[in-house]
N, C-alpha and C positions, 0 to 999 in steps of 0.2 A: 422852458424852465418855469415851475410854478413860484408866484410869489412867497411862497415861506421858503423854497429853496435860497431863493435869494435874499434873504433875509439872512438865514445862517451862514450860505456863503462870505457877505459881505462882515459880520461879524468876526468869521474865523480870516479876515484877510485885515482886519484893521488894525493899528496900532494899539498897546494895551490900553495905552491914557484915554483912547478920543473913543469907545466903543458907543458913548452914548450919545456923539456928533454923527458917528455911522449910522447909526441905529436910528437916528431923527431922520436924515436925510434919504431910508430906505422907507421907511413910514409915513413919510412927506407923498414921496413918488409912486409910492402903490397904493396906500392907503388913503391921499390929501389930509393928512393928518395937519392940522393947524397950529400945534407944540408939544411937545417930547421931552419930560421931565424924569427921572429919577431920584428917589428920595431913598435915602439910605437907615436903616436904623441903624442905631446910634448904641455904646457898650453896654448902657442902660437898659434897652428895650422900651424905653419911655417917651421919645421922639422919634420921627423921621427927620433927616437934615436935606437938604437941595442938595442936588451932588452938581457941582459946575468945575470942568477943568482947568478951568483959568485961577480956582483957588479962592473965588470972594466968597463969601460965608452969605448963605441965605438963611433965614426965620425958620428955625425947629419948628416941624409941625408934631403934637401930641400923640402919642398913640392911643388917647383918652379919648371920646368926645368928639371924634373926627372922621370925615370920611372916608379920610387913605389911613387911617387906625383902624378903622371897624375894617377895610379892605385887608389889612397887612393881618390882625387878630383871626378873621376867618379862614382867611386865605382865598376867599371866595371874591371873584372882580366886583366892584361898585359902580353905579351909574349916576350918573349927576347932570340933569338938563341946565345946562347955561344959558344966559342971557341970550338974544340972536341967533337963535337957532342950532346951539353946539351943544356937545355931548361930552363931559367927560369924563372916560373908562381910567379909575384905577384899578390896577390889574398885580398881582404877590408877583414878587420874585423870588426863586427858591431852588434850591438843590437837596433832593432829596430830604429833606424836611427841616431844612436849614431855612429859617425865613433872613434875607438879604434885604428886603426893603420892597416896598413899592413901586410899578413903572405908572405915570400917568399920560393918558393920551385925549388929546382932546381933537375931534374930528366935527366937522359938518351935519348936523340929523338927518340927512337923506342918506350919508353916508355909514351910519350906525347902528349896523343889521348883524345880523346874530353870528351869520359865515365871517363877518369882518372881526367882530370879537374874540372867534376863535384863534382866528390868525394873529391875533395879537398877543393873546395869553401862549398860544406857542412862541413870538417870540422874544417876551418876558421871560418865558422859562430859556429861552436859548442863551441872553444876556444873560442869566442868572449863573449858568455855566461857565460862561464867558468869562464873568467879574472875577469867578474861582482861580481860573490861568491865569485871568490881568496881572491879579496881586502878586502874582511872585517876581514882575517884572517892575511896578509902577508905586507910589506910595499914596497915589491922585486920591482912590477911593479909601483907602483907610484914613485918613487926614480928615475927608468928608464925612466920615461915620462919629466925629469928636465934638463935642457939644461945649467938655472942657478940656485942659490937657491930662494925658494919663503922668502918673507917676511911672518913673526908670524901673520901679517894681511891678509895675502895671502891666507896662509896657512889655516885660518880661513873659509877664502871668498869659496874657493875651495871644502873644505869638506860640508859646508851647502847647494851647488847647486843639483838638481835633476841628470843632465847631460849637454852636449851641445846640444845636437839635439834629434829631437824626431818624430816620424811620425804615423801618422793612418790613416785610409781611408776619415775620413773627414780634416783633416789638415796636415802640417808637419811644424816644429820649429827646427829656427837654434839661438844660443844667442853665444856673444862671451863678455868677459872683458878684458879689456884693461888699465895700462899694466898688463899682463898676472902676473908677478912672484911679482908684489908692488900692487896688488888691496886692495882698505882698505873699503870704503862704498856703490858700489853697488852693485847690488845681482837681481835675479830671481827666481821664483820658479811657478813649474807649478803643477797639478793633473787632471786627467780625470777619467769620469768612462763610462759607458754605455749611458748616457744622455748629458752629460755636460764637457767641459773643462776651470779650472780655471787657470788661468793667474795674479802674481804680480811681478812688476819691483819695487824694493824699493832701496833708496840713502839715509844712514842714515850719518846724518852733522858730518862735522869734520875730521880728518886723523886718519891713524894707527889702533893700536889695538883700540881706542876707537869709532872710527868710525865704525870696523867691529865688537865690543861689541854691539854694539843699534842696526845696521841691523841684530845680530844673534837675539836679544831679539824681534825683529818687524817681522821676517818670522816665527819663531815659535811660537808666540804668535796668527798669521795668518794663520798657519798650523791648528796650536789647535782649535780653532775657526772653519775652513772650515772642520776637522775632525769631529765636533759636528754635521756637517751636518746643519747649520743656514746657512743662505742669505749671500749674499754681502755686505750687509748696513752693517749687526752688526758682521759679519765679520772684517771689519774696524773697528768700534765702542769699540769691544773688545780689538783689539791692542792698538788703539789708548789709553785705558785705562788702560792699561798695561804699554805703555812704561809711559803714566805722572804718573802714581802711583811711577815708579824709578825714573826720571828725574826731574819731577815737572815741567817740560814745559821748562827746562834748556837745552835737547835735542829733535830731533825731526828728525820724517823721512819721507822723499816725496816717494810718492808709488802710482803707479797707477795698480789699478786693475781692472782682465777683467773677468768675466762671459758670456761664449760661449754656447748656445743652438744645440747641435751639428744637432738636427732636422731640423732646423728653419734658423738657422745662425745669427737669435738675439741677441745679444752681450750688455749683462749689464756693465757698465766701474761707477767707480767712482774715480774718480781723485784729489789726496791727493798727490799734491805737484808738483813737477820738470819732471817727465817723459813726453816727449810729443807722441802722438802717429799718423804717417801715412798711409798714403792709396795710392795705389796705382792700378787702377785698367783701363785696358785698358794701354792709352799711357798717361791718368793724375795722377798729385801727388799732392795728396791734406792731409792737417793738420786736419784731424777728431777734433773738436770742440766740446769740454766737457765743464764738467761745473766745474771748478775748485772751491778745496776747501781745507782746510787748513793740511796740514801736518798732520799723527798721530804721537802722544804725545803733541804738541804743546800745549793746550788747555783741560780743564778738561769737558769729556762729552760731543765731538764734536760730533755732527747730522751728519749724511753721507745720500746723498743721489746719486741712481745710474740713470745714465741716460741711454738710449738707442740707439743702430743704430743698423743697417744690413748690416752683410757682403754676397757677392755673391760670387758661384763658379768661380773662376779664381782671386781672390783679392789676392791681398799682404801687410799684413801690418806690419808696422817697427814703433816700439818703440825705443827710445834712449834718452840715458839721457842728462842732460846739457852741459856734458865734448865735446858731440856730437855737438848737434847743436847750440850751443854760442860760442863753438869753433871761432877764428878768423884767416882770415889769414894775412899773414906781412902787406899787407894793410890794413889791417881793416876792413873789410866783413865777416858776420855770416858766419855759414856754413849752417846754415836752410836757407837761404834766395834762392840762387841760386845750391849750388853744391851739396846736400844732394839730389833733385830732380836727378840732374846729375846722381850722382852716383845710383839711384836707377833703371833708366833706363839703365843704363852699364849693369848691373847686372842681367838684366831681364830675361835671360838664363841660370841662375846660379841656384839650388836648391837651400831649405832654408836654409841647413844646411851649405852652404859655403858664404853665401850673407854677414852675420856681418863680419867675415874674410873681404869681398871685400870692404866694406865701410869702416869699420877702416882702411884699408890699401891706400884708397883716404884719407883719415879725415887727416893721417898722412903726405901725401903729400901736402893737401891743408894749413896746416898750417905749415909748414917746420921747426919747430922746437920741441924740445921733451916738451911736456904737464905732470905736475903733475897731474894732474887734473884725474881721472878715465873717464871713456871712455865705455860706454857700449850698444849691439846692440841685438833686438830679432827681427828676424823674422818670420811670422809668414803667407806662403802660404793656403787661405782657398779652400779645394775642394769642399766641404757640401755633403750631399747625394748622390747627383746626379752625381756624379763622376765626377768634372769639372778637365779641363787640371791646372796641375800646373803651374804656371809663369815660373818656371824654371824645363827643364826634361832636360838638355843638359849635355857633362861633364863641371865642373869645372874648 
């Protein structure tokens, strides 16, 4: 049996809680690994935390300025000569282009050769799998991902998302909400399969738990629907019948949804409320032009209908909801008008999965003060078939 076998063996044989006690003591014995750290990003994307299962809280480390930041940003492992002759490898952990945090390994220098690196970034990426099962059994690692407590609407918002980021050969998608531990009404959700990838941004009105009540009732009710295997039209149609059957037209939720022809790069949208969507292709940035129409719930037995555009290999496009680009700053200038273009050319080097990261983090600056208001960014780089270059292939 070769040592990476036994690495993923021992992983799929471990308890959910202890993967990263398994995971030391296989790395100990093949490797002479000297300690075996996992650092978790955090809802923010703005630290790594120590993940320890006994639950004592270690010192957030930055994802700024640092070296298991610059490791987790690139996704590319990090080397760091320590004192006494040690070495240590931070190395991504990730699924499918979901970044989960960094694993670090600190080994011996005689022991720190290029075949051993490899074995280890395999099995980072196996943990990284691993973490995905753990959590449906264990609460160890989400607990350790908390820098502050979420809010009950948070906490809400959090469990109903797919992931942060996501990649396949025709696309890659990064989303981020903002504030990370108080989100209350907006949401994302995506699905793909062999043909097609479907895309909804939904803002359901209002704060709190009751805000993230109507968005949980309007993404599952658009789950179910898109599960049936119907269209896009009565995709909507359905929710929208769903939430006014509760509400009666008393609540409602802006949602804009994308159907992507993964062949074709086709793109069905119909636009049901406040999301607005960009483009950005070449060195232009331009506000893709739908056809807007009225909220689901609003209305009993609202008509949907979807329009069409074409994305190209090399496009980038950015949805954001209002908290975004109505945003204002101390003088009183949108934030669509001029510095959302800004910020999307900053960025242009950035993969998808760290871009919402960089624009909430202008959005914040440009308005210099703290926003109640939710805050939410997806990006979404198209490659299509033909393998086009990503907008961003650089590190973070």
């Amino acid at each position: 049996m070769t040592q990476r076998c036994d690495v993923e063996r021992a992983l799929r044989a471990s308890a959910p809680h202890a993967l990263v006690d398994t995971l030391r003591a296989v790395l100990t014995r093949c490797y002479g690994a000297l300690s075996v750290q996992l650092l978790l990003a955090d809802y923010g994307a703005t630290a790594l935390t120590p993940f320890d299962a006994l639950g004592t809280p270690g010192a957030a480390i930055p994802v700024a300025n640092s070296a298991e930041g610059r490791a987790f940003g690139s996704q590319e492992p990090r080397r760091q000569v320590q004192q006494g002759d040690v070495v240590e490898h931070h190395l991504p952990v990730s699924v499918r282009g979901e970044r989960t945090g960094i694993l670090t390994v600190r080994l011996p220098v005689e022991r720190s050769v290029p075949h051993t690196v490899d074995e280890l970034l395999h099995a980072a990426d196996l943990l990284g799998h691993e973490l995905l099962v753990a959590e449906r059994d264990t609460d160890v690692y989400q607990r350790a991902r908390r820098i502050s407590r979420l809010t009950l609407a948070a906490e809400m918002q959090w469990q109903l998302l797919p992931a942060r980021a996501c990649s396949a050969a025709e696309y890659a998608i990064g989303a981020q909400l903002e504030p990370a531990y108080a989100i209350h009404g907006d949401n994302y959700d995506w699905a793909s399969d062999a043909h097609e990838l479907t895309l909804a941004v939904t803002d359901g009105m209002g704060t709190g738990v009751n805000a993230s009540l109507l968005t949980h009732l309007a993404v599952n009710a658009l789950r179910n629907a898109r599960r049936a295997g119907i269209g896009l039209e009565d995709q909507a149609a359905l929710a929208d019948q769903a939430l006014y059957a509760q509400y009666r037209g008393a609540s409602y939720v802006s949602t804009l949804l994308l159907r992507f022809d993964l062949a074709t790069g086709r793109v069905q949208a119909v636009d049901a409320g406040s999301p607005q969507l960009w483009r950005m292709r070449g060195k232009s940035v331009e506000l893709i032009d739908l056809d807007p129409q009225m909220p689901l719930g609003m209305f009993e037995e609202t008509h949907y209908v979807a329009k069409e555009f074409e994305v190209l290999p090399g496009d980038r496009l950015l949805i954001v909801s209002d908290g975004v680009y109505a945003a204002v700053s101390p003088e009183g200038e949108g934030y669509a008008r001029r510095a959302l273009a800004r910020a999307l050319h900053a960025s242009t080097l950035l993969p998808a999965a760290t871009v919402p990261r960089a624009v909430l983090r202008d959005l914040a600056g440009y308005r210099g003060a703290e926003s109640l208001d939710d805050s939410l960014v997806v990006c979404i780089d198209w490659f299509g078939k033909t393998g086009g270059q990503a907008p961003g292939t650089h590190d973070a």
